[in-house]
PDB file of N, CA, C and O in Angstrom:
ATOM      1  N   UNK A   1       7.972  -2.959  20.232  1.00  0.00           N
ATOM      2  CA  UNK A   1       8.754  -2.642  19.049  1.00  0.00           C
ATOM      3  C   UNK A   1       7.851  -2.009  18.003  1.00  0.00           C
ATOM      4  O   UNK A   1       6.922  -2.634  17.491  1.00  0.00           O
ATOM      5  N   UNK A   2       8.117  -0.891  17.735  1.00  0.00           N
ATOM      6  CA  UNK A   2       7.605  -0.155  16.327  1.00  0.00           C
ATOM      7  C   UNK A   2       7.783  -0.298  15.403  1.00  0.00           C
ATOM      8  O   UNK A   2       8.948   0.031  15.179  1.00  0.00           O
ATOM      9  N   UNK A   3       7.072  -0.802  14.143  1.00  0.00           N
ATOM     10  CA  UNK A   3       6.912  -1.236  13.262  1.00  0.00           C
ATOM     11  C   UNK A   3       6.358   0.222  12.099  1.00  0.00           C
ATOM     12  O   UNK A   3       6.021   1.366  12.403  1.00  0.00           O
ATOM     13  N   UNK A   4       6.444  -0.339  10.964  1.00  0.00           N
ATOM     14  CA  UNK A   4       5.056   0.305   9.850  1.00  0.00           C
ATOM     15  C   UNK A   4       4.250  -0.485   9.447  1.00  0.00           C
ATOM     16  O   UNK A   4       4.661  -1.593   9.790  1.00  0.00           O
ATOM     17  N   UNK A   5       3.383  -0.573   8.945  1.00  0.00           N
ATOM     18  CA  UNK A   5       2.206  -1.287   8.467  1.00  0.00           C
ATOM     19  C   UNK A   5       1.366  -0.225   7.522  1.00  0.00           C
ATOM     20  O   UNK A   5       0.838   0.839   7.844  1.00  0.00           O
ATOM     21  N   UNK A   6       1.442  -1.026   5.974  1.00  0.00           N
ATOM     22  CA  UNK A   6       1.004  -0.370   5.011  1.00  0.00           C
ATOM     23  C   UNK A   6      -0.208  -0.942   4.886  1.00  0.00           C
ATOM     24  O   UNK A   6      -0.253  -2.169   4.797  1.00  0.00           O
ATOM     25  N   UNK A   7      -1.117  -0.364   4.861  1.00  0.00           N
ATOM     26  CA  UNK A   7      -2.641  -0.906   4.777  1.00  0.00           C
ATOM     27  C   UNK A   7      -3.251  -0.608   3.260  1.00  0.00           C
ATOM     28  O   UNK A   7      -3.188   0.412   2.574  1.00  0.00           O
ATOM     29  N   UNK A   8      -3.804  -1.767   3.032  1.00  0.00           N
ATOM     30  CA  UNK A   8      -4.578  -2.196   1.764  1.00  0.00           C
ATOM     31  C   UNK A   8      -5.460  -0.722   1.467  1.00  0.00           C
ATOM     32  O   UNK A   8      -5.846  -0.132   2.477  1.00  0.00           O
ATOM     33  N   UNK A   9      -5.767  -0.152   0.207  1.00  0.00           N
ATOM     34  CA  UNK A   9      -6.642   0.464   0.121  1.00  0.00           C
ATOM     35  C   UNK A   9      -7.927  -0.074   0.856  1.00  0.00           C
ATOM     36  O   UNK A   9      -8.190   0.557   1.879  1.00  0.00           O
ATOM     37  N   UNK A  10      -8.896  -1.248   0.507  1.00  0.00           N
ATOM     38  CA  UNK A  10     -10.071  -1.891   1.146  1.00  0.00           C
ATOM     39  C   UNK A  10     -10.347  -1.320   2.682  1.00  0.00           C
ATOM     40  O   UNK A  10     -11.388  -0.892   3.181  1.00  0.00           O
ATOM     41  N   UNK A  11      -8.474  -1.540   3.467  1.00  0.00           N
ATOM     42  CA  UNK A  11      -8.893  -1.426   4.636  1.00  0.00           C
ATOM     43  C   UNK A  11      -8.888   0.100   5.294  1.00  0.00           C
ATOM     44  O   UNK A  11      -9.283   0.457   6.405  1.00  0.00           O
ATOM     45  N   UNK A  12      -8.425   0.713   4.440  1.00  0.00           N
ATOM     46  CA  UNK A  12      -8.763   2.533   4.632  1.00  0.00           C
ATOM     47  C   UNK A  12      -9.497   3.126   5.685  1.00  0.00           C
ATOM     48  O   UNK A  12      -9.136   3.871   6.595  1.00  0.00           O
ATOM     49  N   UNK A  13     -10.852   2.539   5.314  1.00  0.00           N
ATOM     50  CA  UNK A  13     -12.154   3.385   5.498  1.00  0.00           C
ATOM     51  C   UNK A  13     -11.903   3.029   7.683  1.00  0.00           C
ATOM     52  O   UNK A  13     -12.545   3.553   8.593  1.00  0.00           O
ATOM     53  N   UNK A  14     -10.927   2.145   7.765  1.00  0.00           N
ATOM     54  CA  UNK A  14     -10.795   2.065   9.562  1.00  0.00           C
ATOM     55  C   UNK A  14      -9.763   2.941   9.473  1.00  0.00           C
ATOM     56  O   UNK A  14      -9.474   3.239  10.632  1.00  0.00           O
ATOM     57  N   UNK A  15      -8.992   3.561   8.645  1.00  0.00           N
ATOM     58  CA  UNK A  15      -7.993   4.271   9.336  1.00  0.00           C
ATOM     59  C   UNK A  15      -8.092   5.893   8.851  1.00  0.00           C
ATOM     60  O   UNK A  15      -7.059   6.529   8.642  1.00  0.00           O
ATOM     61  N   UNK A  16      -9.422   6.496   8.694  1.00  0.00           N
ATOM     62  CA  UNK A  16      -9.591   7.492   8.322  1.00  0.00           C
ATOM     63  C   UNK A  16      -9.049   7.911   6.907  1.00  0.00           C
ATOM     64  O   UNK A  16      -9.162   9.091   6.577  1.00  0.00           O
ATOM     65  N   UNK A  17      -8.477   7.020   6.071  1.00  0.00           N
ATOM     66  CA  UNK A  17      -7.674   6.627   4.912  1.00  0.00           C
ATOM     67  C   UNK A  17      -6.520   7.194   4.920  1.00  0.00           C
ATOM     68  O   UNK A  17      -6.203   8.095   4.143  1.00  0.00           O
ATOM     69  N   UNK A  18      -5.777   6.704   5.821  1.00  0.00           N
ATOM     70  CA  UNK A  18      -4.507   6.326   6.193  1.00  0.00           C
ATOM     71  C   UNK A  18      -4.350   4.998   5.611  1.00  0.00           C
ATOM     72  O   UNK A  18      -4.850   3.902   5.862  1.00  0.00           O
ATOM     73  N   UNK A  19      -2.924   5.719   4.177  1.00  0.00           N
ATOM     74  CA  UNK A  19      -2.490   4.711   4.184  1.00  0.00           C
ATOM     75  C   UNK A  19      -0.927   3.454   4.776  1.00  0.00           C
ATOM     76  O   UNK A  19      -0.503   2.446   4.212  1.00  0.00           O
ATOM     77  N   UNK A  20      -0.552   4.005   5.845  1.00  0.00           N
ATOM     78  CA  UNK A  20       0.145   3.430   6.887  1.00  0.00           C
ATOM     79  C   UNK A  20       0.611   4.002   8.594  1.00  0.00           C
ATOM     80  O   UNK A  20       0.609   5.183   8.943  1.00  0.00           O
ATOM     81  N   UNK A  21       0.835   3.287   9.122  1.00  0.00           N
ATOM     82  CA  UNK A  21       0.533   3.403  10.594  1.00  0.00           C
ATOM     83  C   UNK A  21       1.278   2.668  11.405  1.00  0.00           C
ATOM     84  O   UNK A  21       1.487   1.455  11.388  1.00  0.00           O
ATOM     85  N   UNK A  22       1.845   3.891  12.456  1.00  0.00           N
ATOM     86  CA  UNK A  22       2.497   2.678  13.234  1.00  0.00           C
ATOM     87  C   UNK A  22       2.138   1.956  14.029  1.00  0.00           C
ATOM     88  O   UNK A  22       1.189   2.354  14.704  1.00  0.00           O
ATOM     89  N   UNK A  23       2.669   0.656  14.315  1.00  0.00           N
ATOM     90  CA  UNK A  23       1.826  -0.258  15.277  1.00  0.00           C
ATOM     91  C   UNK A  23       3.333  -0.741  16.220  1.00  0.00           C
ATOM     92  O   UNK A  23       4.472  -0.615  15.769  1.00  0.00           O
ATOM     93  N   UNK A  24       2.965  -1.350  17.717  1.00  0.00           N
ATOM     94  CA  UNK A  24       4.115  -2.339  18.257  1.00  0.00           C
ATOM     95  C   UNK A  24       3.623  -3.737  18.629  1.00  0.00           C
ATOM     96  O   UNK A  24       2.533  -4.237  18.907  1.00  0.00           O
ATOM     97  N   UNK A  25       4.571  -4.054  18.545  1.00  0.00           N
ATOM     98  CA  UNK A  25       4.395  -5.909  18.427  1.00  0.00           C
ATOM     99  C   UNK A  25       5.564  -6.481  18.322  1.00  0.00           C
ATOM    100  O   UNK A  25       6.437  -5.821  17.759  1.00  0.00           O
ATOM    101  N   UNK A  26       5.860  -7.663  18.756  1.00  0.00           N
ATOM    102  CA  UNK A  26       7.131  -8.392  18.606  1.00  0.00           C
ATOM    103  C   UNK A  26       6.482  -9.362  17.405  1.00  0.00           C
ATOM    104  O   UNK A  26       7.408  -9.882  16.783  1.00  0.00           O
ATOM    105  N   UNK A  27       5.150  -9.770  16.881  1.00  0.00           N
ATOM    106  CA  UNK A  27       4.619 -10.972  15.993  1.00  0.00           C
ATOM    107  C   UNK A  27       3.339  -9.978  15.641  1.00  0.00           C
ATOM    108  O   UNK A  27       2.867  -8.984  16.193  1.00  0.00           O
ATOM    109  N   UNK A  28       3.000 -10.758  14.419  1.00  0.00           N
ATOM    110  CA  UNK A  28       2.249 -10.364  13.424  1.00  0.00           C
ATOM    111  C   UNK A  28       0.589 -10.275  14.342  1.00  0.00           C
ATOM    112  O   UNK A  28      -0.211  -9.342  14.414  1.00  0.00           O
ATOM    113  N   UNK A  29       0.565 -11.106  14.700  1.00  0.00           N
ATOM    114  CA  UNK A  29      -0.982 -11.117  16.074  1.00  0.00           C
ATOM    115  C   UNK A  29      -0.774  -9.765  16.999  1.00  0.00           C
ATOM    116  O   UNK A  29      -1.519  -8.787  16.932  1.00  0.00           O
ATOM    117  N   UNK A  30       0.141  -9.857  17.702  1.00  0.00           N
ATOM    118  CA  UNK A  30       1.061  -8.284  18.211  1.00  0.00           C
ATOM    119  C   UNK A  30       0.330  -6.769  17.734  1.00  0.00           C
ATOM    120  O   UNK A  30      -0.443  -5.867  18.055  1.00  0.00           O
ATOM    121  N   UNK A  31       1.190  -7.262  16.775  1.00  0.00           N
ATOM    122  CA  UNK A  31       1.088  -5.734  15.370  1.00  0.00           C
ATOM    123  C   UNK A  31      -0.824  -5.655  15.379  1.00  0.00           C
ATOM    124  O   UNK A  31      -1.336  -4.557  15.599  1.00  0.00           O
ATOM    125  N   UNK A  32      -1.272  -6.263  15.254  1.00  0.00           N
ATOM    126  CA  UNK A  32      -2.912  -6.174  14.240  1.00  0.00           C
ATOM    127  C   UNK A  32      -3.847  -6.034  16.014  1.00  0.00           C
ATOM    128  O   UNK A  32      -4.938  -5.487  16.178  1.00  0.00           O
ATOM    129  N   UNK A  33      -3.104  -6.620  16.966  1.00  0.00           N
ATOM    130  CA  UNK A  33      -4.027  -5.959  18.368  1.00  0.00           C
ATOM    131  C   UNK A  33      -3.475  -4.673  18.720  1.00  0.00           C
ATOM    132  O   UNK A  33      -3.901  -4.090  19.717  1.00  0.00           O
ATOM    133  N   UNK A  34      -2.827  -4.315  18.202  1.00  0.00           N
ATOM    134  CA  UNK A  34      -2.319  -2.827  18.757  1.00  0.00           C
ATOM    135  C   UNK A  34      -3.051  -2.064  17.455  1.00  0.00           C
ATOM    136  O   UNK A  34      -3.604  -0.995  17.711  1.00  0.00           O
ATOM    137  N   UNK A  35      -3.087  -2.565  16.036  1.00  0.00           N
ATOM    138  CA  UNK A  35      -4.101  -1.221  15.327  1.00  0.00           C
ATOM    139  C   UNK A  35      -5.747  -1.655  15.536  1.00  0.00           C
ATOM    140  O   UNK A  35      -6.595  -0.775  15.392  1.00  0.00           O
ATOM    141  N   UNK A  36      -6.128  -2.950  15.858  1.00  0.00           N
ATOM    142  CA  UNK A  36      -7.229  -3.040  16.500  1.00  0.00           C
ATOM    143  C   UNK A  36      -7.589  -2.006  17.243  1.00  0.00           C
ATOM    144  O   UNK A  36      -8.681  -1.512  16.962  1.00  0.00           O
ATOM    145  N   UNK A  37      -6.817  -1.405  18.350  1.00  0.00           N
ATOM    146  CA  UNK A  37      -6.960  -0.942  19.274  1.00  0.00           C
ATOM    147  C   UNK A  37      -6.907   0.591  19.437  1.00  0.00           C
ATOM    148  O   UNK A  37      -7.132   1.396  20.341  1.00  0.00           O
ATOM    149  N   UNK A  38      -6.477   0.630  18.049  1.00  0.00           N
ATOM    150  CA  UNK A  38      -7.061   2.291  17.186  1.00  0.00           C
ATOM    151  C   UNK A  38      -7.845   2.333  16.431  1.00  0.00           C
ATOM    152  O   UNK A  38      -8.537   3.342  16.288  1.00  0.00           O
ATOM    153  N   UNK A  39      -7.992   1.225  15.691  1.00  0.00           N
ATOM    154  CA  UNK A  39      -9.032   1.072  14.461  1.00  0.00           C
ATOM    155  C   UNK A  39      -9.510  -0.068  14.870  1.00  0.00           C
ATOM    156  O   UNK A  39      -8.927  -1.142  14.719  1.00  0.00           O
ATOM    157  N   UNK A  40     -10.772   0.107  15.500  1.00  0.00           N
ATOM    158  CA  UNK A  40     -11.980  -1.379  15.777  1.00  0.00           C
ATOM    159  C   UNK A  40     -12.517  -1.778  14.479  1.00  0.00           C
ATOM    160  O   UNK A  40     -12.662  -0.927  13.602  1.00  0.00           O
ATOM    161  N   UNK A  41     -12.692  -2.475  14.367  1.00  0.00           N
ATOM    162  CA  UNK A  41     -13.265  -3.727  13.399  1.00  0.00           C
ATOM    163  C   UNK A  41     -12.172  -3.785  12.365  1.00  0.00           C
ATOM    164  O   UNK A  41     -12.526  -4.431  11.379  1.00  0.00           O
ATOM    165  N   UNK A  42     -11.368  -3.469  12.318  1.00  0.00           N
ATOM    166  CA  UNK A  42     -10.282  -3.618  11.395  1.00  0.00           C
ATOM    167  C   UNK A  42      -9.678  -5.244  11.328  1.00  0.00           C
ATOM    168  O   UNK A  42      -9.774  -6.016  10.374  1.00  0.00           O
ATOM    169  N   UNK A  43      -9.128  -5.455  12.456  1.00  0.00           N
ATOM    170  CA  UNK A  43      -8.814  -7.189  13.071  1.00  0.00           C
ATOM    171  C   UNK A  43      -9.353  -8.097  11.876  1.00  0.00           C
ATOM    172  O   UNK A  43      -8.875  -8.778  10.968  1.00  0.00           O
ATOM    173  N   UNK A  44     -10.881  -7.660  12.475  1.00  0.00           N
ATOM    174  CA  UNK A  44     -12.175  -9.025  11.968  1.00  0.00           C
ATOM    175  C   UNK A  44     -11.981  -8.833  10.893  1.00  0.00           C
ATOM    176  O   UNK A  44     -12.807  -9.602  10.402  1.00  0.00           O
ATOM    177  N   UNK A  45     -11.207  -8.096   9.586  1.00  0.00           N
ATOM    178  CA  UNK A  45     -11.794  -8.029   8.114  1.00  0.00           C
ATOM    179  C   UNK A  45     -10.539  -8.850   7.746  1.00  0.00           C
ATOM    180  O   UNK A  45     -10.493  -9.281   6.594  1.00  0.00           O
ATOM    181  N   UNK A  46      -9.586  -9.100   8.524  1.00  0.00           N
ATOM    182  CA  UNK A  46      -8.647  -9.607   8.625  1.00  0.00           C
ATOM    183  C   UNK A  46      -8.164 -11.063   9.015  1.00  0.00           C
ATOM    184  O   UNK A  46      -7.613 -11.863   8.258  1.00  0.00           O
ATOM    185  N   UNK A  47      -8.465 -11.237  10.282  1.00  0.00           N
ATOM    186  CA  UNK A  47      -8.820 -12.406  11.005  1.00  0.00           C
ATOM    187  C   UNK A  47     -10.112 -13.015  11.183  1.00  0.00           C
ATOM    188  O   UNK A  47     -11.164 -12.391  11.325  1.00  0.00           O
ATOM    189  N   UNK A  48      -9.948 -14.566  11.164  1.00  0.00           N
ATOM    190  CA  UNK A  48     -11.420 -14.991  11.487  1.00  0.00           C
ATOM    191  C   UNK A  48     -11.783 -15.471  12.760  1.00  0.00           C
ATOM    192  O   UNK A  48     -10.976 -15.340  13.680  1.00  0.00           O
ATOM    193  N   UNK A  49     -13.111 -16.125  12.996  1.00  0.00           N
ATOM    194  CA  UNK A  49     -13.114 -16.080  14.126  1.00  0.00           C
ATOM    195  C   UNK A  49     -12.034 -17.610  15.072  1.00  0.00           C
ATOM    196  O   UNK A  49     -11.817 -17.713  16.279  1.00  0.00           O
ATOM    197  N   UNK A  50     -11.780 -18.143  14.430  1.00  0.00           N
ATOM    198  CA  UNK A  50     -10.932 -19.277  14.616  1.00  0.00           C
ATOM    199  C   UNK A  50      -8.978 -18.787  14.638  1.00  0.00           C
ATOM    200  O   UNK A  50      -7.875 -19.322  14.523  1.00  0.00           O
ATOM    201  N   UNK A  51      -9.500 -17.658  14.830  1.00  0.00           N
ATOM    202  CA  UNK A  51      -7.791 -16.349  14.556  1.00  0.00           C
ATOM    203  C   UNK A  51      -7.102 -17.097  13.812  1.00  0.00           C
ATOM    204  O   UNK A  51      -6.082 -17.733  14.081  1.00  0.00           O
ATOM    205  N   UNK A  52      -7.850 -16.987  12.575  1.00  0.00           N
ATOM    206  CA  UNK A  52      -6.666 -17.837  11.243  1.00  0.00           C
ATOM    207  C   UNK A  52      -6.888 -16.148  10.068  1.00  0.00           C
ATOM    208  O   UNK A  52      -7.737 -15.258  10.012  1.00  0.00           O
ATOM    209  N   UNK A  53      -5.960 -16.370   9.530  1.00  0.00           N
ATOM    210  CA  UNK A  53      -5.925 -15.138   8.424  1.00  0.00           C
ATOM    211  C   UNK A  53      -6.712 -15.972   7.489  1.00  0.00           C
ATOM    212  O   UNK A  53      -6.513 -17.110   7.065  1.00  0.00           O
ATOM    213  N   UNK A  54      -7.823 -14.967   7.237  1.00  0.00           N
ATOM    214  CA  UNK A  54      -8.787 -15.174   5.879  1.00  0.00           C
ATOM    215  C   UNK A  54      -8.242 -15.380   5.232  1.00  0.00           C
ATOM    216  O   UNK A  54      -7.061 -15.038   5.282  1.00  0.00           O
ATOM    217  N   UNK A  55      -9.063 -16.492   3.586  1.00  0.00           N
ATOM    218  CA  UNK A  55      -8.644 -16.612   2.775  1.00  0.00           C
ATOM    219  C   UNK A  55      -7.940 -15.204   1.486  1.00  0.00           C
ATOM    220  O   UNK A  55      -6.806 -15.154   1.009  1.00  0.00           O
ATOM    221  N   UNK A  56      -8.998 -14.337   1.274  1.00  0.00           N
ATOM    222  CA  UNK A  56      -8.368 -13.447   0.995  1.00  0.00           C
ATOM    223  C   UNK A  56      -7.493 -12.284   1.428  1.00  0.00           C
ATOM    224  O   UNK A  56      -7.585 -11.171   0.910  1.00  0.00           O
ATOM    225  N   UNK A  57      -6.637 -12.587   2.402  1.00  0.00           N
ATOM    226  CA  UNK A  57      -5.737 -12.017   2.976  1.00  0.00           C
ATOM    227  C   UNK A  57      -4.626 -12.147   2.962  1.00  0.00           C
ATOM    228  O   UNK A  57      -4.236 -13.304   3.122  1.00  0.00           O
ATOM    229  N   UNK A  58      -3.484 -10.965   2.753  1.00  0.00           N
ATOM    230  CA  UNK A  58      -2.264 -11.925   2.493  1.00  0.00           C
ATOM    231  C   UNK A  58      -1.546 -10.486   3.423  1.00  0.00           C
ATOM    232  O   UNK A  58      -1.763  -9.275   3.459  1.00  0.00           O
ATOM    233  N   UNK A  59      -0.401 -11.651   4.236  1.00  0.00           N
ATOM    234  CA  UNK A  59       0.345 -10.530   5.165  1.00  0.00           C
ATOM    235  C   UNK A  59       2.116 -10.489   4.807  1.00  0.00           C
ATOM    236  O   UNK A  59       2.614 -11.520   4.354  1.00  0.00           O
ATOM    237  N   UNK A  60       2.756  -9.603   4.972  1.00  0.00           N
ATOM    238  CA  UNK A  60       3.754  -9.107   4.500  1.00  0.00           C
ATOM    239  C   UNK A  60       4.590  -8.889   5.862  1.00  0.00           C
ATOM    240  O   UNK A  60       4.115  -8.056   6.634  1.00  0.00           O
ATOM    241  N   UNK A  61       6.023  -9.673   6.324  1.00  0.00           N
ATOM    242  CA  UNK A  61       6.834  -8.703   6.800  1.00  0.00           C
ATOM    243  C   UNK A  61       7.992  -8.313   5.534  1.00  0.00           C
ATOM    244  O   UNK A  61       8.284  -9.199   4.732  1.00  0.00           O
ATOM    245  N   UNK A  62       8.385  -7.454   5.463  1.00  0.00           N
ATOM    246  CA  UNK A  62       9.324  -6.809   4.627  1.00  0.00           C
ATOM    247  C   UNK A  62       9.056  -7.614   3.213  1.00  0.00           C
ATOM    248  O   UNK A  62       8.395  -7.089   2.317  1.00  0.00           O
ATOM    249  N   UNK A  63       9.399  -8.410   3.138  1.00  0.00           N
ATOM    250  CA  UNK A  63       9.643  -9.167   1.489  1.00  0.00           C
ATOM    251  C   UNK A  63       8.492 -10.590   2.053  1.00  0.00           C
ATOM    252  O   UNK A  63       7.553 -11.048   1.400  1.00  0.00           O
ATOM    253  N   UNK A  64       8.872 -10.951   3.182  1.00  0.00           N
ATOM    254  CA  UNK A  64       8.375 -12.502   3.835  1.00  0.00           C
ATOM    255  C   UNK A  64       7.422 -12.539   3.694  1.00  0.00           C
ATOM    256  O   UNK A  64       6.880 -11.522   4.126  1.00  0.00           O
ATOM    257  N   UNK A  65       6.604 -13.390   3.167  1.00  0.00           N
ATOM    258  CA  UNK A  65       5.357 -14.198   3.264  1.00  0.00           C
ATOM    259  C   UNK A  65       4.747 -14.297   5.168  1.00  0.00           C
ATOM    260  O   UNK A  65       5.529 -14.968   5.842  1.00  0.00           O
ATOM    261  N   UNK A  66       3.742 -13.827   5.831  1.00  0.00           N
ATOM    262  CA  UNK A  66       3.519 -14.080   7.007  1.00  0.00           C
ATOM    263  C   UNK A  66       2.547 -15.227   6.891  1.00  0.00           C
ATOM    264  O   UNK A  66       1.419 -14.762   6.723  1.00  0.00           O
ATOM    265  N   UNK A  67       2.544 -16.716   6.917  1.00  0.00           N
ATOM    266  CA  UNK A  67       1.543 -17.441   6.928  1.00  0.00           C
ATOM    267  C   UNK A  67       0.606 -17.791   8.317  1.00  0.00           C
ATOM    268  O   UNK A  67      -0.451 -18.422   8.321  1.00  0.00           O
ATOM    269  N   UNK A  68       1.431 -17.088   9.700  1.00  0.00           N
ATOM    270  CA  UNK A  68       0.518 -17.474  10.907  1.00  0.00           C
ATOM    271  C   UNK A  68       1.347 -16.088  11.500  1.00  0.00           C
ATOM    272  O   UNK A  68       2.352 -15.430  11.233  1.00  0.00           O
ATOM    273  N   UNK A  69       0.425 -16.106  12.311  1.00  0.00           N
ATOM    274  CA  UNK A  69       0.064 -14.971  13.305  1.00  0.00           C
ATOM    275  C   UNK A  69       0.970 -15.128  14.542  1.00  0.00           C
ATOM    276  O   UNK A  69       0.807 -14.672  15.673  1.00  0.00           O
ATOM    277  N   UNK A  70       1.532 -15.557  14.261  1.00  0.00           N
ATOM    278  CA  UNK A  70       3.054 -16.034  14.958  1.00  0.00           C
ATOM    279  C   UNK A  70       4.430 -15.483  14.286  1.00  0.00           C
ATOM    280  O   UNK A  70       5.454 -15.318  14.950  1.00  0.00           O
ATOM    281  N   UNK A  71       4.348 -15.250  13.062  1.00  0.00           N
ATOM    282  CA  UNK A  71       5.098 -14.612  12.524  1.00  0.00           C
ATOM    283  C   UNK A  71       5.988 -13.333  13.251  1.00  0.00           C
ATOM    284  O   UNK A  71       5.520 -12.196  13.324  1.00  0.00           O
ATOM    285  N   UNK A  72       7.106 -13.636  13.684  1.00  0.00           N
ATOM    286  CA  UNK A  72       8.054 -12.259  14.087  1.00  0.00           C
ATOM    287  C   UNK A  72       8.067 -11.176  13.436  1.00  0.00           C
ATOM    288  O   UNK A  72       8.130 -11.315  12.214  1.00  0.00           O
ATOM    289  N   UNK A  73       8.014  -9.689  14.006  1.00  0.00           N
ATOM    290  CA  UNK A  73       8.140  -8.662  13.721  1.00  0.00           C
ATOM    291  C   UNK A  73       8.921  -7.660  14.581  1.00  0.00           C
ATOM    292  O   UNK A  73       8.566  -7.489  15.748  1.00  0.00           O
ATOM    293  N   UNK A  74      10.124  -6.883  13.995  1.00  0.00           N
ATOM    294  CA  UNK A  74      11.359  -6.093  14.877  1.00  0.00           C
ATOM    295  C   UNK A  74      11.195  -5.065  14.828  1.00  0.00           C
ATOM    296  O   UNK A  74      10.521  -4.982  13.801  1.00  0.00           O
ATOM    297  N   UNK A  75      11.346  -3.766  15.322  1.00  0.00           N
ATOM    298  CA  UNK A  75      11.612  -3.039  15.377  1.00  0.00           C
ATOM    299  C   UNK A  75      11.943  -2.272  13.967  1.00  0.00           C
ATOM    300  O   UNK A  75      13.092  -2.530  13.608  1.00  0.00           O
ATOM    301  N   UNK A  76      11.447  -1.651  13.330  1.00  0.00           N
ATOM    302  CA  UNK A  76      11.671  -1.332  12.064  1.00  0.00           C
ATOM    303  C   UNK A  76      10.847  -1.585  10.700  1.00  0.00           C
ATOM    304  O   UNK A  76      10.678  -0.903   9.690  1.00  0.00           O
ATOM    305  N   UNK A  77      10.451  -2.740  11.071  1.00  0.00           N
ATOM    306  CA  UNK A  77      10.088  -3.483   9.951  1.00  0.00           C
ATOM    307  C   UNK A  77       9.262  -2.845   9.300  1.00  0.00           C
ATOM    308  O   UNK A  77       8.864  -1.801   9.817  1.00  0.00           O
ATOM    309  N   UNK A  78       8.792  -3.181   8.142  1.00  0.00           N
ATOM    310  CA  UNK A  78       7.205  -2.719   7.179  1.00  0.00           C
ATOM    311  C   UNK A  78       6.486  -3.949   7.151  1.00  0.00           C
ATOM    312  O   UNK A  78       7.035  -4.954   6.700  1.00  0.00           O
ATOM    313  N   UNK A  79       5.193  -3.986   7.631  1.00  0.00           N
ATOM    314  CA  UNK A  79       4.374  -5.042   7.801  1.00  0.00           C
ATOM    315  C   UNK A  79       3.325  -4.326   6.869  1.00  0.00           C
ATOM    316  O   UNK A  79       2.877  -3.210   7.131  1.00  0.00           O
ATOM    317  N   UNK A  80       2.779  -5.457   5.158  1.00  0.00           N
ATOM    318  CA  UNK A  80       2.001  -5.251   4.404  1.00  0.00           C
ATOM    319  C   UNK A  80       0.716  -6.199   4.621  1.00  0.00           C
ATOM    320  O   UNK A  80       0.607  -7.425   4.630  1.00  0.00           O
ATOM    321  N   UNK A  81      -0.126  -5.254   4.776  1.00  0.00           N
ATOM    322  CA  UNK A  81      -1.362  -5.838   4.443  1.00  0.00           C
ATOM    323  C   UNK A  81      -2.275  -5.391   3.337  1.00  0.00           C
ATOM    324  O   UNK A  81      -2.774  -4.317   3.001  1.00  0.00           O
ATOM    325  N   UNK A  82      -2.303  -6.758   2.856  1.00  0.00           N
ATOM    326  CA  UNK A  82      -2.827  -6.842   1.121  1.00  0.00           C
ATOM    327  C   UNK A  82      -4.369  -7.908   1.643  1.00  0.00           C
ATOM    328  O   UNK A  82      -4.714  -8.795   2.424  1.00  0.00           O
ATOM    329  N   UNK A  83      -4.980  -6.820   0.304  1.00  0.00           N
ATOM    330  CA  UNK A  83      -6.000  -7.604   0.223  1.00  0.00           C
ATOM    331  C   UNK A  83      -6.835  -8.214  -1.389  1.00  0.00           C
ATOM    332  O   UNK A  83      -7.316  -7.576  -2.326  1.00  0.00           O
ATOM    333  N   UNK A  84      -6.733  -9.435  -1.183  1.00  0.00           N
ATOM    334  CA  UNK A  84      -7.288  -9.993  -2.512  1.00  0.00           C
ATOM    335  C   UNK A  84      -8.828  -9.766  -3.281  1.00  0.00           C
ATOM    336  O   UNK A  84      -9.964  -9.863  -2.817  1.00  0.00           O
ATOM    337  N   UNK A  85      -8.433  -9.489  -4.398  1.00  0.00           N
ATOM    338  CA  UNK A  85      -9.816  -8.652  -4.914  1.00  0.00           C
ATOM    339  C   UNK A  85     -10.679 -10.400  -5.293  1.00  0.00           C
ATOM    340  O   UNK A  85     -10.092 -11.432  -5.619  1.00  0.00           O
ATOM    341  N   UNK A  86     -11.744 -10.262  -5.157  1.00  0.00           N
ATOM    342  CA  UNK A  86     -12.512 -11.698  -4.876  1.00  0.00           C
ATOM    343  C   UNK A  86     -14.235 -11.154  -5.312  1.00  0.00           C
ATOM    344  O   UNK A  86     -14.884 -10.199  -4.885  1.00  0.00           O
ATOM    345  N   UNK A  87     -14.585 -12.220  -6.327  1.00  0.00           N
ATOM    346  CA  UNK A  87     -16.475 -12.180  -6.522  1.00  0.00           C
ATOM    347  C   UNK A  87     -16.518 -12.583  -7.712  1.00  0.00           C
ATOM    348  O   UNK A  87     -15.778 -13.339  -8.341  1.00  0.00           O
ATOM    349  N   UNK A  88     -17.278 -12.124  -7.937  1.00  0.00           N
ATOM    350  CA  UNK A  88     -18.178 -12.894  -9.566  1.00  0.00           C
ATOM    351  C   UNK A  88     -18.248 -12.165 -10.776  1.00  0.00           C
ATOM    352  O   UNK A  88     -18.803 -12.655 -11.760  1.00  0.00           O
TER     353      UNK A  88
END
């Protein structure tokens, strides 16, 4: 299932600065191994190594809050990935 996925400015610099892209996936884990799989190291700035979404990460289907990587995604959807500005 084809999706959109609007990518954070931060995460740009993997997508040639593209800022959205299509991905397929039926779930939010889905979606992020299929742009993995155009854009390497993208995942990891994302996921940790325990495949939990970083603290400063926040995922979007349409309006929904995605809190796990289990999260459903249809055909259509806009999947946001935001990233939290974080330091000292």
């Amino acid at each position: 299932m084809a999706c959109t996925v609007r990518i954070a400015s931060p995460l740009r610099s993997y997508t040639n600065g593209a800022a959205s892209a299509e991905a397929s996936g039926s779930t939010i884990a889905e979606v992020l191994v299929d742009l993995e799989r155009r854009f390497p190291g993208m995942r990891f700035r994302m996921i940790d190594e325990q495949n939990r979404i970083r603290q400063h990460i926040r995922l979007f289907v349409n309006a929904r809050a995605a809190t796990t990587l289990a999260e459903p995604v249809q055909m259509g959807d806009e999947v946001h990935l935001i990233c939290a500005l974080t330091g000292g």
